[in-house]
C-alpha positions in Angstrom: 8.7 19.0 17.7 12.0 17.8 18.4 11.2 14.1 18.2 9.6 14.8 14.6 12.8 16.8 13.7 15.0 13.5 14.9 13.1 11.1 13.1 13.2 13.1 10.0 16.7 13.6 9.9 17.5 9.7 11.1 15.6 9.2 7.5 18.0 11.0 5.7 21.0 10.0 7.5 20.4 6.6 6.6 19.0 7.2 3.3 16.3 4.7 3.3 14.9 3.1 0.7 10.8 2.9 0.4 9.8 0.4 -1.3 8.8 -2.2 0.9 7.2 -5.2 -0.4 2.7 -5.7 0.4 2.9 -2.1 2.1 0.3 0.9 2.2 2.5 4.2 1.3 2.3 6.6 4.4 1.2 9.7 2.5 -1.4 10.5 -0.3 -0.5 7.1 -2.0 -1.8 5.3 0.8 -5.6 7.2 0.2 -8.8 4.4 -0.2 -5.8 1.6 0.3 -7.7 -0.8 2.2 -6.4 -4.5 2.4 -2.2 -4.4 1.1 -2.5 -5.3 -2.7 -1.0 -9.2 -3.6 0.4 -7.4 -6.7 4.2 -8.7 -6.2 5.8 -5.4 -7.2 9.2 -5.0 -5.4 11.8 -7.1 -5.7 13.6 -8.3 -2.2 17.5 -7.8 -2.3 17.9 -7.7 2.0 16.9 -5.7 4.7 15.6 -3.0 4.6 14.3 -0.7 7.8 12.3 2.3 6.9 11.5 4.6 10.0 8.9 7.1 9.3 6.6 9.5 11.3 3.5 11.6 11.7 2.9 14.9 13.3 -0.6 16.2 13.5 -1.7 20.1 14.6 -5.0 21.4 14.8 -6.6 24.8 15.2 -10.0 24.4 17.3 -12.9 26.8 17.0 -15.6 25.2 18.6 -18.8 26.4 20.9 -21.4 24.3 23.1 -24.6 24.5 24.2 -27.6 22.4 26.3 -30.6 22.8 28.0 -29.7 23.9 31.6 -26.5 26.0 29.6 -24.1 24.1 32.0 -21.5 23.6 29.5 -18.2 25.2 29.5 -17.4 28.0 27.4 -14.7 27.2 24.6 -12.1 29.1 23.5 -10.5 29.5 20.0 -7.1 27.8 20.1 -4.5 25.2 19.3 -4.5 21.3 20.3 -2.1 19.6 22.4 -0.4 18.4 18.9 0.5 14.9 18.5 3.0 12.5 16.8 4.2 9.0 16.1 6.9 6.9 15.0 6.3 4.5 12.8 9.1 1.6 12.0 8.8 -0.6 8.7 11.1 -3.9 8.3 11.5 -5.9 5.3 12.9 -8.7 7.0 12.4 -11.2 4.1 11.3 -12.1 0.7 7.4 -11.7 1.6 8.1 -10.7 5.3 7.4 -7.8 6.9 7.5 -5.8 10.6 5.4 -3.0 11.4 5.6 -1.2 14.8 3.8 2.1 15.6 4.8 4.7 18.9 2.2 7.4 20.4 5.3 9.9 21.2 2.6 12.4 22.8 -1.2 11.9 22.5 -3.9 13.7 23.9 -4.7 10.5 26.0 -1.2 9.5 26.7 1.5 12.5 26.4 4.1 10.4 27.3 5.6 8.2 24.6 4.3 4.6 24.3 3.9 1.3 21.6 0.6 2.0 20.2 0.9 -1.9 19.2 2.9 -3.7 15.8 2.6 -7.0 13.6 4.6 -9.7 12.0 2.9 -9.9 7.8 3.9 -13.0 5.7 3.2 -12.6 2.1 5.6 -15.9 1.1 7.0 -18.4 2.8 10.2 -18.7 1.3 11.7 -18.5 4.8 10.8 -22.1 5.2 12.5 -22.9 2.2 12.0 -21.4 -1.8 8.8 -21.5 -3.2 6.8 -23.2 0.4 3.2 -23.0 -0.5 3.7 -20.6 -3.0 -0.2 -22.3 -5.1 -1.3 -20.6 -1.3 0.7 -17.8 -0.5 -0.2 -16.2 -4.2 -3.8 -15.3 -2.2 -2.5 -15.5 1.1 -1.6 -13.0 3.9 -1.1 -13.7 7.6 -0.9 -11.5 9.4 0.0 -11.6 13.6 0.6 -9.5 16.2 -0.5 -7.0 18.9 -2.3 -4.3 16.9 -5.3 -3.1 14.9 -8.1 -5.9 13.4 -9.5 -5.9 10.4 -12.9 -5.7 11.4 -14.9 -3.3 9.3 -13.6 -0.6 6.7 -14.0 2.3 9.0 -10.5 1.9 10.6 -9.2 2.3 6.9 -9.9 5.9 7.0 -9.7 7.2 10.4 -7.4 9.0 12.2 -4.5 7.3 14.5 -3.3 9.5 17.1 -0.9 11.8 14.5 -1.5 9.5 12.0 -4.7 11.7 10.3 -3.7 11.9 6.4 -6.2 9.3 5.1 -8.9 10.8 6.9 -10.8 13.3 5.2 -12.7 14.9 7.9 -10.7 15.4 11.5 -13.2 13.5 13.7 -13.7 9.6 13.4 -16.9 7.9 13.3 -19.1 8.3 16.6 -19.2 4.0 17.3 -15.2 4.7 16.6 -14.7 0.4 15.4 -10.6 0.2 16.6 -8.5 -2.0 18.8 -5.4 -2.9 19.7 -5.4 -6.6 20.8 -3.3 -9.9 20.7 -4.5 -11.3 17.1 -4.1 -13.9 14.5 -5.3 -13.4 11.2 -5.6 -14.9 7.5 -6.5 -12.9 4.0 -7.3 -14.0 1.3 -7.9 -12.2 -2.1 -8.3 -13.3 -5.5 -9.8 -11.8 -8.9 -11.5 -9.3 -6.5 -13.1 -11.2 -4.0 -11.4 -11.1 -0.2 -12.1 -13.2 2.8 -10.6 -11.9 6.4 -10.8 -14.7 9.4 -9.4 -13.7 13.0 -9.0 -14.4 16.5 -8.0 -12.1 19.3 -8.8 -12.7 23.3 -10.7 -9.3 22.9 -8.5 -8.2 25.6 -6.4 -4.4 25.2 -3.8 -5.2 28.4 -2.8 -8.0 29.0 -2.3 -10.3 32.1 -2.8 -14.4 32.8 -5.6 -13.4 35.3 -7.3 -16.8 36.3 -11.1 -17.0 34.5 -10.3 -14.2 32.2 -10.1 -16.6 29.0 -12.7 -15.2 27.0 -12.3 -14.7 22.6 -13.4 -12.8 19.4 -13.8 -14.0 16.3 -14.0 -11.7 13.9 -14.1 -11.5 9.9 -14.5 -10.1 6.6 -16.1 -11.0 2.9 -16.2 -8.6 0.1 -15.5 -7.8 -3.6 -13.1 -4.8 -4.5 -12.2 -4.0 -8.2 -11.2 -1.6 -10.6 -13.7 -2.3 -12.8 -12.6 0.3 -15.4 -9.7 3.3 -15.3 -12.6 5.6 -14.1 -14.6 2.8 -11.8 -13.9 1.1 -8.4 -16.6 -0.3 -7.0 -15.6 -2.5 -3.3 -18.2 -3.4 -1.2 -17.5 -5.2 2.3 -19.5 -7.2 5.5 -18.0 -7.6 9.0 -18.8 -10.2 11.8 -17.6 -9.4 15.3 -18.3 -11.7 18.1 -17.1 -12.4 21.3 -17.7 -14.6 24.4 -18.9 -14.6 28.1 -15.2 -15.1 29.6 -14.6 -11.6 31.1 -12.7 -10.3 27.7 -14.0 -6.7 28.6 -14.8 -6.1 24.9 -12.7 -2.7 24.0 -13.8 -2.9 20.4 -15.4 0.6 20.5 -13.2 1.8 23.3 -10.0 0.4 22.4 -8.4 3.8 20.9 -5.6 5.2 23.8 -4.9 8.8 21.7 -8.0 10.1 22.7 -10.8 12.0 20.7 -10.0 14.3 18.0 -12.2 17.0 19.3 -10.8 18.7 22.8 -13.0 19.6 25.7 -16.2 19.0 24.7 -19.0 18.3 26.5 -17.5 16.6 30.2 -14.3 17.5 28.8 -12.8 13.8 28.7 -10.9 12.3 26.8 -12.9 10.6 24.8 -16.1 12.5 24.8 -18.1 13.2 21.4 -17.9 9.2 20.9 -20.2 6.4 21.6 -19.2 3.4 23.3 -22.0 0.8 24.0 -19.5 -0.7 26.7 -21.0 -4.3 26.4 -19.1 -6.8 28.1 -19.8 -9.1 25.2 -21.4 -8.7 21.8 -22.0 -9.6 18.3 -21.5 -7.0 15.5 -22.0 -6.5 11.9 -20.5 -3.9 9.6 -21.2 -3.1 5.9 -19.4 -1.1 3.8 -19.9 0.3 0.2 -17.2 2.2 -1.3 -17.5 4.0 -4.8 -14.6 5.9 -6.8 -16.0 6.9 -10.1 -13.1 9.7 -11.1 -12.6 12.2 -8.7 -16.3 11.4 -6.9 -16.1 8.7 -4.0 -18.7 7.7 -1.7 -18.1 5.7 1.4 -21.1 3.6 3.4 -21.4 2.5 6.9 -24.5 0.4 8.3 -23.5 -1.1 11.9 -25.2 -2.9 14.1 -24.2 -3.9 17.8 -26.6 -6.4 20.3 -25.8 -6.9 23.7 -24.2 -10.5 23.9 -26.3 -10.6 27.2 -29.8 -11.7 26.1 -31.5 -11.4 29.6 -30.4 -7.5 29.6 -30.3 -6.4 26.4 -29.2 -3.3 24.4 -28.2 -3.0 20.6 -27.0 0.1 18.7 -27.2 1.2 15.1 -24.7 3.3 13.7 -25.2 4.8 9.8 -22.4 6.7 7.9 -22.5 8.0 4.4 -19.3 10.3 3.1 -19.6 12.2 -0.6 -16.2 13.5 -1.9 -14.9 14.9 -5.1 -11.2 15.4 -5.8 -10.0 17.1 -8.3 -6.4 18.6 -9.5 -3.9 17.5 -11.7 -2.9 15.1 -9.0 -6.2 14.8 -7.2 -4.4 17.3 -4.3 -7.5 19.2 -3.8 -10.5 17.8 -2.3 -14.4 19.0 -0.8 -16.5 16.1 1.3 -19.2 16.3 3.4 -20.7 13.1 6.0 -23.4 12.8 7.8 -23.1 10.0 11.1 -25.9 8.8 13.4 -25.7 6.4 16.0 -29.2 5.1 17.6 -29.7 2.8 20.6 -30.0 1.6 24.3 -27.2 -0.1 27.3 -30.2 -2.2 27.6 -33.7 -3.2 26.6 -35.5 -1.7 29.4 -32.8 1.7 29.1 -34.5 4.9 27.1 -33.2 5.6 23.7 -30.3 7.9 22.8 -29.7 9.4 19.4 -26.3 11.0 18.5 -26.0 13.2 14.8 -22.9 14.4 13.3 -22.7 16.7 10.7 -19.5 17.7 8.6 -18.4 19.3 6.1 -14.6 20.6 4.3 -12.0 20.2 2.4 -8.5 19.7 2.2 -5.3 20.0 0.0 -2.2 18.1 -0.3 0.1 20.5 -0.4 2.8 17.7 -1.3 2.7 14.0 -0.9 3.4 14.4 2.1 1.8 17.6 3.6 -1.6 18.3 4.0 -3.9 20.4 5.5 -7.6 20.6 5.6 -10.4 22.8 7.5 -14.1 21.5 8.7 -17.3 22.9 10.2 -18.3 20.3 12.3 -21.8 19.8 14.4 -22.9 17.1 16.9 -26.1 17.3 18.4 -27.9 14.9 21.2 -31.2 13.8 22.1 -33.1 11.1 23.6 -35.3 10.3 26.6 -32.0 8.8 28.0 -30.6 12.1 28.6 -33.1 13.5 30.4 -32.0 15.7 33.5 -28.4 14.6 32.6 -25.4 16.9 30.9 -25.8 15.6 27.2 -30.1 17.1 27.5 -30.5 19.0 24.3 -26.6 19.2 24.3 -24.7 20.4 21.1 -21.3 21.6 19.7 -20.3 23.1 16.1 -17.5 25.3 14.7 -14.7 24.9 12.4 -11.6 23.0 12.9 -8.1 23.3 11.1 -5.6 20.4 10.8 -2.1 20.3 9.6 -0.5 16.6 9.0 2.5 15.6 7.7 3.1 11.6 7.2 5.9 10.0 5.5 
């Protein structure tokens, strides 16, 4: 609490200015912003720093169950709450620094970089009007942070960081990294193209024989077709190689889970993780805003890069939403999430369900709360005999953000 206070007040001591040039708003603004526009907007006249913040609180109401009743009994109660400190640059015309700190998770309560990136939008740095036939299409962005694989990590929750998501909990096969990464977009008349390299690698060290890579990338459409119509629809290629990266592309998140003390009680229990050292995966993504209705699509698909073991896992998403209000504050959703699969080929099946369902209102641009009823529900030959047998959880959830 007193962190948030210090970084609030730092933003009005310094009376920062907010418009930063190619930059997703940090509050309802920044809703169903996917890819930063190419729209040259703002005008650069110097440095500016803008140093803004989350703070996240939930009220848990959850209960559990499975077949041998060896679950622990939940209580009703608050979440350890989170925040984070989030430092924007404009360093130059079409240059731009983004840094992100965890100052308490539920993974990490001490404060720590969550990871940051270098974007160039121009490259009038070099000198005026450098590439400027390219750079009208062109961002690069590099650094030590989140990829653009997928559309998922759009719209989910980072650490405090929780007011584009509409539900509390992020997808089961939760697609988010922080690695080492390179990578060029490129967007014209509505049709994008994302190509990337990482080392697939979270921490980092020169350890001899640990050389492996990702490639990753994107193609899509995404257009406002009419003032009531947006229609974008995306595909993702993940794949990396045999070189010991330790592939943390579904276990790369340090915050932690958004639902507290389920099941084993870790961390990051109520996700699945497919924990291949290597793999190849494919994400598509529909997304429709026709007025206040939007309905968001997920078909994934992960294999085993180890053909002589095996193991692939399906994930399906589909979110329905309709906001409504004079400013589109109010909002009721509802998503359904599966996630079907094996470790390996001779492994029994496990099948994961989610079920949620809320609302949420922004109470101003800046504040918003939202409540769900959540239920997640497992079964499988795989978990036969173990904890997760005919295991479940449900109840309601209630989360309070604030992002600026």
């Amino acid at each position: 609490m007193l962190s948030f206070a210090l970084m609030f007040i730092t933003g009005l001591t310094f009376s920062q200015r907010n418009d930063l040039q190619y930059y997703r708003y940090n509050d309802q603004r920044g809703i169903n912003v996917f890819e930063t526009s190419k729209d040259d907007t703002v005008q650069f006249d110097g440095i500016k720093v803008r140093v803004g913040g989350d703070f996240n609180l939930q009220f848990q109401g959850l209960s559990q169950t499975n077949s041998g009743d060896s679950l622990t009994e939940l209580s009703n109660n608050f979440n350890l709450p989170s925040a984070n400190l989030n430092l924007d640059v404009q360093l130059d015309d079409g240059l731009r620094l983004h840094m992100r700190t965890y100052l308490s998770s539920r993974h990490h309560t001490e404060a720590y970089v969550k990871g940051g990136y270098i974007q160039i939008d121009k490259l009038d740095f070099v000198k005026p009007g450098f590439l400027e036939g390219v750079m009208q299409y062109t961002t690069i962005k590099v650094g030590m942070d989140d990829i653009n694989y997928g559309d998922t990590h759009f719209r989910r929750s980072d650490n405090a960081n929780t007011i584009f998501n509409p539900f509390v909990g992020n997808y089961l096969m939760d697609a988010f990294t922080t690695e080492p990464f390179a990578e060029v977009t490129v967007q014209n008349a509505g049709f994008l193209g994302v190509v990337g390299f990482t080392n697939g690698r979270l921490n980092q060290s020169p350890t001899p024989g640990d050389d492996g890579f990702v490639f990753y990338g994107k193609v899509g459409y995404d257009k406002q077709m009419s003032d009531d119509l947006r229609f974008r629809l995306t595909g993702s290629l993940y794949t990396s190689s045999d070189k010991s990266t330790r592939d943390y592309i579904y276990g790369g998140d340090r915050a932690g889970a958004n639902y507290f003390k389920v099941l084993d009680g870790g961390d990051f229990a109520g996700r699945v993780n497919p924990g291949f050292g290597y793999q190849t995966a494919i994400q598509i993504n529909p997304f429709v805003k026709f007025k206040g209705f939007e309905f968001f699509g997920v078909y994934e698909l992960a294999n085993n890069g180890n053909s002589d073991i095996g193991g692939n896992y399906t994930q399906l998403g589909a979110e329905a939403l309709y906001r409504f209000g004079g400013k589109e504050q109010f909002y009721a959703a509802g998503r359904y999430n599966s996630v079907t699969g094996n470790k390996t080929d001779a492994a029994l099946d496990e099948e994961i369900a989610r079920f949620n369902i809320g609302g949420g209102w922004f109470m101003t641009q800046n504040v918003m709360a939202k409540l769900e009823y959540v239920n997640q529900t497992y079964d499988g030959a795989a978990y036969d005999g173990t904890l997760y047998q005919g295991a479940e959880f449900n109840g309601i959830v209630l989360e309070a953000t604030i992002a600026f």
